[in-house]
Backbone as a chain_set.jsonl record, in Angstrom:
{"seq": "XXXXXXXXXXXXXXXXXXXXXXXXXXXXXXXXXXXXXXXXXXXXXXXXXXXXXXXXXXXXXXXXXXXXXXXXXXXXXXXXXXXXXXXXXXXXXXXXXXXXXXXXXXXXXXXXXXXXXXXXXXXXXXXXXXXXXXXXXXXXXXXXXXXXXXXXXXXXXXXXXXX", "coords": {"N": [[0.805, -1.197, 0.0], [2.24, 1.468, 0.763], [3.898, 2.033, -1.738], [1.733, 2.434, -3.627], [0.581, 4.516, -2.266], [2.795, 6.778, -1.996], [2.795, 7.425, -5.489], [0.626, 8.438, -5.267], [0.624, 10.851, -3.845], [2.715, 11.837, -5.225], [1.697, 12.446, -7.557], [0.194, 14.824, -6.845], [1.1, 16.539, -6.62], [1.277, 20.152, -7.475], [2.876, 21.748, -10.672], [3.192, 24.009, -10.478], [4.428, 24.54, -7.641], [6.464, 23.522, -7.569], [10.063, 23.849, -7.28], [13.279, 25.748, -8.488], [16.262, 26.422, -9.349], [17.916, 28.59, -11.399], [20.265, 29.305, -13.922], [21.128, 30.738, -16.877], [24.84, 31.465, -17.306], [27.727, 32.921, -18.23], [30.597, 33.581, -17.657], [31.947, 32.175, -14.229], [32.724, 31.664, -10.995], [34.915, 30.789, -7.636], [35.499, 32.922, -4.659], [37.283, 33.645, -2.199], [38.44, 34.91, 1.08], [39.904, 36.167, 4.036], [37.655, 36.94, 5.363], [35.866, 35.083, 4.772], [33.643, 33.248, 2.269], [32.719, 33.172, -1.104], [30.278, 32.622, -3.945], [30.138, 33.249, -7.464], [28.455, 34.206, -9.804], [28.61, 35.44, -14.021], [26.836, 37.172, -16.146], [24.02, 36.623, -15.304], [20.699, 36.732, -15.167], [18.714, 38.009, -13.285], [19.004, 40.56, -10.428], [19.201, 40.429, -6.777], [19.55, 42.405, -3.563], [20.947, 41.889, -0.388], [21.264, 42.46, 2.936], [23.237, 43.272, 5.887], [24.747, 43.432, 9.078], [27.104, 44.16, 8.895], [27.62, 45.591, 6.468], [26.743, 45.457, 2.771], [25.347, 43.373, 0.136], [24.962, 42.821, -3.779], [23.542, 40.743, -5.515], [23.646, 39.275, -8.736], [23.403, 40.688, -11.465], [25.124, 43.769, -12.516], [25.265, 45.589, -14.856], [27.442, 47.934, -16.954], [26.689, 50.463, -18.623], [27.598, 51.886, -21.561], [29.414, 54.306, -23.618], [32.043, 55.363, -25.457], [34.382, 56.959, -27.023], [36.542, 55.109, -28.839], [38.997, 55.462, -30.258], [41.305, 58.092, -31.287], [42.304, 61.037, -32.608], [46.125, 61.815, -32.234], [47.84, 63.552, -32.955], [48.277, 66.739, -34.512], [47.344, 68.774, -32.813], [46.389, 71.074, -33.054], [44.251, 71.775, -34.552], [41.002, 72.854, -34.68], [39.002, 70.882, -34.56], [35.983, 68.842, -33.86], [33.76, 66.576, -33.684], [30.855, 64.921, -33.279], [28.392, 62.452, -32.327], [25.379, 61.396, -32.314], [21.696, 60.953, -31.497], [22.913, 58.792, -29.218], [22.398, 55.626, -27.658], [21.332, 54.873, -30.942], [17.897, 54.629, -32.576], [16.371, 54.849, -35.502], [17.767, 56.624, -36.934], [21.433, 58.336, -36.852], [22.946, 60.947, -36.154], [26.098, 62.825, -37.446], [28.269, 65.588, -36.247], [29.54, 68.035, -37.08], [32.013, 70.15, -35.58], [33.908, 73.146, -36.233], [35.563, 74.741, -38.321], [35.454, 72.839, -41.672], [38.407, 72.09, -43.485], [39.309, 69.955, -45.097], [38.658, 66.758, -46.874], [36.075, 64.121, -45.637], [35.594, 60.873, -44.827], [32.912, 59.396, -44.025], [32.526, 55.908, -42.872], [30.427, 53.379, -41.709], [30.555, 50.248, -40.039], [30.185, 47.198, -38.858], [29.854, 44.54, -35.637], [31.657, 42.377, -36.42], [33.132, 43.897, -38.678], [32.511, 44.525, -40.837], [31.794, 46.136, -43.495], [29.104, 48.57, -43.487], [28.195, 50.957, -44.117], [29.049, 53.293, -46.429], [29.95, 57.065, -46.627], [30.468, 60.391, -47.997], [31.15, 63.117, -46.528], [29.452, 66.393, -46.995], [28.563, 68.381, -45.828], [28.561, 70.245, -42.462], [26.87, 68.606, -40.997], [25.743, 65.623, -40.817], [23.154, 62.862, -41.805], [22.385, 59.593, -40.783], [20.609, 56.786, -41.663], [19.532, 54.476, -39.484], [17.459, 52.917, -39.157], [17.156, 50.626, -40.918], [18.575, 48.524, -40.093], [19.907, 45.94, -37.835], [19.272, 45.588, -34.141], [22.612, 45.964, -32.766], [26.011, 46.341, -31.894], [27.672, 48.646, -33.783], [30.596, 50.696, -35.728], [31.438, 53.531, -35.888], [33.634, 55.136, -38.507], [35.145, 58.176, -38.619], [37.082, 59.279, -41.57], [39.592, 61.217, -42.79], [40.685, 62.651, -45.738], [43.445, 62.895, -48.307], [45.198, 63.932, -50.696], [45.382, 61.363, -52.249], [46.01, 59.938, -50.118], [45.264, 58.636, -46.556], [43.771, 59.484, -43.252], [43.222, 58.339, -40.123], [40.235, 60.288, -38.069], [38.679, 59.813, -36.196], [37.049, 57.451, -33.932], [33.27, 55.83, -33.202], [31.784, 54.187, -31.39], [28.701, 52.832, -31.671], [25.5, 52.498, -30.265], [22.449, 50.184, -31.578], [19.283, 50.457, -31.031]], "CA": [[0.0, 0.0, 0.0], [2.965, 2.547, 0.625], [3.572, 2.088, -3.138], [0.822, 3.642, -4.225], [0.663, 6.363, -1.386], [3.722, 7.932, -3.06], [3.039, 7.908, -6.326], [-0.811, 9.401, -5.305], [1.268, 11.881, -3.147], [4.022, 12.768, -6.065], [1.092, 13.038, -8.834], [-0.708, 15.341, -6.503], [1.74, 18.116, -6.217], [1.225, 21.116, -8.713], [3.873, 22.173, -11.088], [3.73, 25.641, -9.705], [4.629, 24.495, -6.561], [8.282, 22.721, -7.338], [10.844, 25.367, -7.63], [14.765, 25.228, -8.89], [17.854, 27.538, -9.446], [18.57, 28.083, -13.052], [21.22, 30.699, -14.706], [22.512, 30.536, -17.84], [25.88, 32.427, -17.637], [29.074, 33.033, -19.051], [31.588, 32.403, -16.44], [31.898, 32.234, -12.464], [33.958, 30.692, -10.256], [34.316, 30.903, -6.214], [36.318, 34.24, -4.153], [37.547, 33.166, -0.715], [39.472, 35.445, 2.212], [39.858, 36.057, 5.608], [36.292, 37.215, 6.069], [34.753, 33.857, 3.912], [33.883, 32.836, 0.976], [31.261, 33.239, -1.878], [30.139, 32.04, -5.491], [29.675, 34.072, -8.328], [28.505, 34.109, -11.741], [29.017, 36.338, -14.622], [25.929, 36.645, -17.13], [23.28, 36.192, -14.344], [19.455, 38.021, -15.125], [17.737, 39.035, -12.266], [19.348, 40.37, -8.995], [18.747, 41.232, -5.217], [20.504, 42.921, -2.847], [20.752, 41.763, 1.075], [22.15, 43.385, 3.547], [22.762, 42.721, 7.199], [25.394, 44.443, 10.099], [28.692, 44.406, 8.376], [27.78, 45.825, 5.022], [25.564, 44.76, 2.057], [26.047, 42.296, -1.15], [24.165, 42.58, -4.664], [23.744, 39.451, -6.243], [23.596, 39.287, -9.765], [24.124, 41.417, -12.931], [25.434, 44.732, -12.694], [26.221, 45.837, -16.356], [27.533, 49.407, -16.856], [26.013, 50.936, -19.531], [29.171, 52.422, -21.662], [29.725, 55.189, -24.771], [32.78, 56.268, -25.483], [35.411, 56.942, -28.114], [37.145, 54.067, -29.271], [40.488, 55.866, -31.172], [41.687, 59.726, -30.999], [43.714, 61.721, -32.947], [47.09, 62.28, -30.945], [49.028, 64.445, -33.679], [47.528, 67.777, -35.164], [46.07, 69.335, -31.387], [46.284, 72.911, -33.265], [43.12, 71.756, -35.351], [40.189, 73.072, -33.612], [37.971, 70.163, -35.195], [35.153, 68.43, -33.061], [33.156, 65.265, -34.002], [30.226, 64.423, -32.212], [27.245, 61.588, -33.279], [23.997, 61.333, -31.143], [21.396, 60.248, -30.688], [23.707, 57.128, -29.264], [21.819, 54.609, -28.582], [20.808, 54.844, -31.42], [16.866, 53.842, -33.516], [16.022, 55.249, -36.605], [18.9, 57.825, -37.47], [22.243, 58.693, -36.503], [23.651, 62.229, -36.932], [27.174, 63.287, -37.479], [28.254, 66.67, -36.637], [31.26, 68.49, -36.918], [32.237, 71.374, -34.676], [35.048, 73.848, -36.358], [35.99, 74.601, -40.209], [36.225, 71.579, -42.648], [39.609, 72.301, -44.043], [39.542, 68.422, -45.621], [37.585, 66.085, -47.441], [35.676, 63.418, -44.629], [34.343, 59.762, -45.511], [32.578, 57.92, -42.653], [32.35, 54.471, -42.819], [29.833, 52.533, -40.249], [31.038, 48.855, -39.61], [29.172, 45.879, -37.588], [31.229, 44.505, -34.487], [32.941, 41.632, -36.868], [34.251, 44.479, -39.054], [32.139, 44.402, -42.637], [30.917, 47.338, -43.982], [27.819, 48.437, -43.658], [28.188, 51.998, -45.188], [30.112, 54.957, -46.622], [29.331, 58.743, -47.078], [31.052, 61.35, -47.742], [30.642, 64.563, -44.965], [29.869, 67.006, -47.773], [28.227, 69.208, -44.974], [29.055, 69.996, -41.119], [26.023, 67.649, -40.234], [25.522, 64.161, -41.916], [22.492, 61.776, -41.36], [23.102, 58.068, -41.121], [19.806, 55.593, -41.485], [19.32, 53.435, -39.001], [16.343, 51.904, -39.318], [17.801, 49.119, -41.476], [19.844, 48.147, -39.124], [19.253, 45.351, -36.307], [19.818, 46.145, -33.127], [23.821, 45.658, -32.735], [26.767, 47.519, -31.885], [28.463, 49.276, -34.657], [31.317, 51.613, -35.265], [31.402, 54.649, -37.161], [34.943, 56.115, -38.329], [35.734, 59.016, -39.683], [38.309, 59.61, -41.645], [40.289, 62.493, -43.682], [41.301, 62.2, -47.289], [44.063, 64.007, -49.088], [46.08, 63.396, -51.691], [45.497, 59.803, -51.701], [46.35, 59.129, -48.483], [43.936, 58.426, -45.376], [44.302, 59.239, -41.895], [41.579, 57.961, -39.217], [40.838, 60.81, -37.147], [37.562, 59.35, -34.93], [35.836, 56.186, -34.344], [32.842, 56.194, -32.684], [31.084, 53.279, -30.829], [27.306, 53.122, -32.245], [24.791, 50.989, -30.106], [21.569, 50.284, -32.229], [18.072, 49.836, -30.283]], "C": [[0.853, 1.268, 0.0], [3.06, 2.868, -0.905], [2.893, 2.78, -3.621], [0.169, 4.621, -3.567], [1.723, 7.191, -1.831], [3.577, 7.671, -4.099], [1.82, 8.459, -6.055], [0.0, 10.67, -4.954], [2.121, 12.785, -4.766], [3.192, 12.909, -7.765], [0.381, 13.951, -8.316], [-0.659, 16.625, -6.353], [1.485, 18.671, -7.825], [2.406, 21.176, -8.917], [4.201, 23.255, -10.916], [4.469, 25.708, -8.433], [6.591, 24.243, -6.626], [9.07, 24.342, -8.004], [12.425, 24.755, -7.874], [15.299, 26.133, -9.379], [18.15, 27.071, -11.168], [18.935, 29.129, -13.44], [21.833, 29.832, -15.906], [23.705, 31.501, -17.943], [26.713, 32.269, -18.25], [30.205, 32.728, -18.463], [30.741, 32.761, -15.041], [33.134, 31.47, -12.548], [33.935, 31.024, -8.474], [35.416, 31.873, -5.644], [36.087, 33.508, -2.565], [38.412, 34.198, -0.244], [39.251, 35.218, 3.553], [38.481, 36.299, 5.908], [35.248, 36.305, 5.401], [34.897, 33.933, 2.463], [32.487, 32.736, 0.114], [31.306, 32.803, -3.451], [29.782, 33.131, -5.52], [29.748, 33.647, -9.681], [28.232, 35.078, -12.625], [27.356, 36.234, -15.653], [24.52, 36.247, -16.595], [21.49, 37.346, -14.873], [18.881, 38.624, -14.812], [19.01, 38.995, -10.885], [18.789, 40.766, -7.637], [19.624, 41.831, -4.57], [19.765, 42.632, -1.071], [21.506, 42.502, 1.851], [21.648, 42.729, 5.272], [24.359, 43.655, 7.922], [26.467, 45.067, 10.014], [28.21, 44.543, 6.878], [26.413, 44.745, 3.882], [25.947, 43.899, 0.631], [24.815, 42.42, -2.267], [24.441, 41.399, -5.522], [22.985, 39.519, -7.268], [24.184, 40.126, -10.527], [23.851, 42.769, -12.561], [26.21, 45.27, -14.048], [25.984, 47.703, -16.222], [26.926, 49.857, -18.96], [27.078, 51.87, -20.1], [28.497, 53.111, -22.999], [30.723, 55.767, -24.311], [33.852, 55.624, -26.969], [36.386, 56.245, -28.393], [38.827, 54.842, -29.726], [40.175, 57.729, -31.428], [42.436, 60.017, -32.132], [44.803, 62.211, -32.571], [47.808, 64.096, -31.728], [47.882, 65.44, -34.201], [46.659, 68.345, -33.766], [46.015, 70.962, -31.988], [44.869, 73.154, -34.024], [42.169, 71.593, -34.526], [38.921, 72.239, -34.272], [37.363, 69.38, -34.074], [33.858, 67.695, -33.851], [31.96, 64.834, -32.474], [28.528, 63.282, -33.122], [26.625, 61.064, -32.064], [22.907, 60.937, -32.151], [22.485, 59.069, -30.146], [23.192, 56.612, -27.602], [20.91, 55.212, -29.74], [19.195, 54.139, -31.895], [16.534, 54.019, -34.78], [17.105, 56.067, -37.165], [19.977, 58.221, -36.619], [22.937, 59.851, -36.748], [25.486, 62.508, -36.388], [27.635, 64.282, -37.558], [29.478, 67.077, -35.833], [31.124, 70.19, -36.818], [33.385, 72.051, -35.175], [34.888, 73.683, -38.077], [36.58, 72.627, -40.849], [37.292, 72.086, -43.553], [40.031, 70.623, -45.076], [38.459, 67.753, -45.923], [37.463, 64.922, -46.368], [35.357, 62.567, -45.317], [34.162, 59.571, -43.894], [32.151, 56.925, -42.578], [31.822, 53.759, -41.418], [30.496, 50.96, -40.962], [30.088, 48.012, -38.464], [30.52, 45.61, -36.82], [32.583, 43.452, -35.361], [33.473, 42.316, -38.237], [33.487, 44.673, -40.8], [31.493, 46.007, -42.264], [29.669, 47.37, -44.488], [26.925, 49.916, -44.379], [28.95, 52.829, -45.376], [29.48, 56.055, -47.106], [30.579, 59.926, -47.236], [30.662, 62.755, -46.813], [31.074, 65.619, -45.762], [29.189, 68.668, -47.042], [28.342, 68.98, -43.401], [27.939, 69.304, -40.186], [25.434, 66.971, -41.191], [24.265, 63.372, -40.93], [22.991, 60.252, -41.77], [21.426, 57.282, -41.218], [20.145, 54.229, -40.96], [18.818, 52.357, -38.724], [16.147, 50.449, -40.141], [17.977, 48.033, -41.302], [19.013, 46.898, -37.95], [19.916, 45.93, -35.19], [21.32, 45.114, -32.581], [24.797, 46.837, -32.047], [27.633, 47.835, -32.894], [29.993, 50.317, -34.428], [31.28, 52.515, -36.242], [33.0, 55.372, -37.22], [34.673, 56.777, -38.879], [37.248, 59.339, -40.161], [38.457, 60.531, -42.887], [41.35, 62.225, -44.683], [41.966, 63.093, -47.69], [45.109, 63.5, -49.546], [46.01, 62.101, -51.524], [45.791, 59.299, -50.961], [45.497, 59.436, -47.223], [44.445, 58.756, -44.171], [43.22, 59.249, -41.51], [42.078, 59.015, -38.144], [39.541, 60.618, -36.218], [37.136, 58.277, -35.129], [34.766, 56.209, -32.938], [31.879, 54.674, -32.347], [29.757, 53.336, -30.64], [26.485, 51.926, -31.11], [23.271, 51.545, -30.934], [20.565, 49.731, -31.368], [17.51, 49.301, -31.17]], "O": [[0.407, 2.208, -0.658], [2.424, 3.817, -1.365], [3.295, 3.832, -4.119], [-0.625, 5.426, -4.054], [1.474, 8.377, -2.043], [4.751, 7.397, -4.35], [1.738, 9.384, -6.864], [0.035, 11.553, -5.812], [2.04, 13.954, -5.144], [3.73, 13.287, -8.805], [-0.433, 14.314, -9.165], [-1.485, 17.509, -6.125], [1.477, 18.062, -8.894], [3.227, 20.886, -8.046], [5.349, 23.651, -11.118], [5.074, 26.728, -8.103], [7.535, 24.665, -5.958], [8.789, 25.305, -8.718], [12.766, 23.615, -7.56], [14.539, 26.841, -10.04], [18.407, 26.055, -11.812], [18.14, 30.069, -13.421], [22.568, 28.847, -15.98], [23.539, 32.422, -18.742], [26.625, 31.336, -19.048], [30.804, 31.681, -18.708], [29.648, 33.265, -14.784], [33.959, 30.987, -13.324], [32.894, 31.515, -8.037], [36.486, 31.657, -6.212], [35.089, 33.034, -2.021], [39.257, 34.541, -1.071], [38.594, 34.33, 4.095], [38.116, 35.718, 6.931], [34.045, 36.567, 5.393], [35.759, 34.402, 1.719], [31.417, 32.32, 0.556], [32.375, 32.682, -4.048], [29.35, 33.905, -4.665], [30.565, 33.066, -10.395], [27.446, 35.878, -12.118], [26.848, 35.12, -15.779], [23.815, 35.57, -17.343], [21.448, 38.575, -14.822], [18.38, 39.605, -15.362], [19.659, 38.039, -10.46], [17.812, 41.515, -7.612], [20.733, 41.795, -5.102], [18.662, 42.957, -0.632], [22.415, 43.189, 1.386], [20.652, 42.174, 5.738], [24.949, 44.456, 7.197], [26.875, 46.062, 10.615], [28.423, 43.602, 6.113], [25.629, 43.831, 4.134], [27.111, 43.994, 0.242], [23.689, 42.166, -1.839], [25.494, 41.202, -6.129], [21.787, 39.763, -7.122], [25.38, 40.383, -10.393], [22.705, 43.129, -12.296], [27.427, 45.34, -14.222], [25.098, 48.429, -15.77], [26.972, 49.345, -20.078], [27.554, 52.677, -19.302], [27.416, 52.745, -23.46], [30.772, 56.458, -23.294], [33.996, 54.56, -27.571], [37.434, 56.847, -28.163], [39.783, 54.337, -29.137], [39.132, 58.342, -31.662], [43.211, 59.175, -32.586], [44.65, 63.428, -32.467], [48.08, 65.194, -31.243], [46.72, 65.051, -34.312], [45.429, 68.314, -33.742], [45.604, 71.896, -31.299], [44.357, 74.265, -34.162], [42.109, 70.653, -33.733], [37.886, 72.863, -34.504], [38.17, 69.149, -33.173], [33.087, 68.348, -34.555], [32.157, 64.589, -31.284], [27.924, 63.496, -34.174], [27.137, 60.487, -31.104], [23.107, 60.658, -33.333], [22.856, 58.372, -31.09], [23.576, 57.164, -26.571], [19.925, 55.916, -29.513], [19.156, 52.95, -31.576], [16.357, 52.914, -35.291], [17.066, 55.915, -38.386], [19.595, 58.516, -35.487], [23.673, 59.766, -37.731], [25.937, 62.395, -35.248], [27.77, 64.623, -38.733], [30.071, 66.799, -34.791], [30.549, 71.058, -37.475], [34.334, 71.606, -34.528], [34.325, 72.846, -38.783], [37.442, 71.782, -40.61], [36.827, 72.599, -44.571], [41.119, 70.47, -45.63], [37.374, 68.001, -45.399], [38.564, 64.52, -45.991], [34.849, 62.849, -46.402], [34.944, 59.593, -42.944], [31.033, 56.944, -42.063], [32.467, 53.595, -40.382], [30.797, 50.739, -42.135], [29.488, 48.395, -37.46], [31.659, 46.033, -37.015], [33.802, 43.527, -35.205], [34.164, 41.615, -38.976], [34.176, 44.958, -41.78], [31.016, 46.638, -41.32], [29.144, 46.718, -45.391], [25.802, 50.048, -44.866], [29.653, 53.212, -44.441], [28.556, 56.008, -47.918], [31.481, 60.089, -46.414], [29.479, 63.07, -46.688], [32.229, 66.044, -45.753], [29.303, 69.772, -47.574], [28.259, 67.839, -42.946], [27.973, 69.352, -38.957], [24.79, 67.402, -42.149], [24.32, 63.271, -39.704], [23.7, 59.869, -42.701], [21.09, 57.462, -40.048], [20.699, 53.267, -41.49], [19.242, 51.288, -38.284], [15.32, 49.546, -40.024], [17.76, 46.964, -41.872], [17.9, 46.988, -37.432], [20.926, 46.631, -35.248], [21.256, 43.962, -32.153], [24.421, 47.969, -31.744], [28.61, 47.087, -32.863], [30.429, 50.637, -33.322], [31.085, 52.206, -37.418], [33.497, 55.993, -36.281], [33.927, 56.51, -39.822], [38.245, 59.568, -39.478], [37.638, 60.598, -43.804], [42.479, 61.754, -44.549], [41.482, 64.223, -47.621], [45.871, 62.736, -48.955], [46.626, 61.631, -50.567], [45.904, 58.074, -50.978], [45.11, 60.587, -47.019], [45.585, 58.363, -43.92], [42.269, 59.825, -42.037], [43.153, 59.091, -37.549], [39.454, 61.501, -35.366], [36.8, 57.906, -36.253], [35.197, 56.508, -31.825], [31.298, 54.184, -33.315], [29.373, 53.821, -29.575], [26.784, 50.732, -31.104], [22.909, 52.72, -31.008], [20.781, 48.614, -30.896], [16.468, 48.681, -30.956]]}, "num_chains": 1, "name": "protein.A"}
């Protein structure tokens, strides 16, 4: 008779009821010192934060939310030129606009993260649109760079995210 008191019992429970730990991440691994020791994993989706007499601990994903300028121009600081491209994040359109005299011919070439081209323009005025709406949502890069006499120099690249 036990027999078939557990399996009545273990067909009786709801599936809402059973519960279980599940992350898919990217790494972890375990941090030990003098004051203990804790797991962690990298890539985690939801977190909490506890706290108790000696300080507090957030568990899970803290991602920083980043824009910034990938590559500079070191040489030429007497050229009062200024590059700036917003909205960023980008959805529908990206503008490119340049702060100081164009003294030089501009292309700007957007790129996907593994490096193909995804367009070129020339910057035949001190504010360029880009179409985004194309686009999936990725992160891109936009360079610009300055043409003369057949020879190129990159003087911005600009780290695009696409919503």
């Amino acid at each position: 008779m036990k027999p078939k008191l557990c399996v009545i019992l273990f067909l009786g429970v709801s599936p809402n009821l059973l519960h279980a730990q599940e992350a898919i991440t990217a790494s972890g691994g375990n941090a030990s010192g003098s004051g203990g020791s804790a797991g962690y994993t990298v890539g985690q989706i939801f977190y909490t934060t506890n706290s108790g007499a000696n300080g507090s601990v957030a568990q899970g994903v803290q991602l920083p939310f980043e824009i910034f300028v990938v590559t500079t121009i070191e040489e030429g600081k007497e050229i009062s030129l200024d590059f700036k491209a917003y909205p960023n994040p980008a959805t529908d359109y990206l503008i490119l606009k340049i702060d100081g005299e164009m003294q030089a011919q501009y292309v700007a070439t957007l790129y996907d993260i593994n490096g193909k081209l995804i367009m070129n323009k020339n910057l035949e005025s001190k504010e360029t649109n880009f179409s985004m709406s194309n686009l999936l949502p990725a992160t891109y890069f936009l360079k610009v760079v300055q043409s003369k006499h057949a020879s190129t120099q990159e003087i911005k690249t600009f780290k695009i995210i696409k919503n």
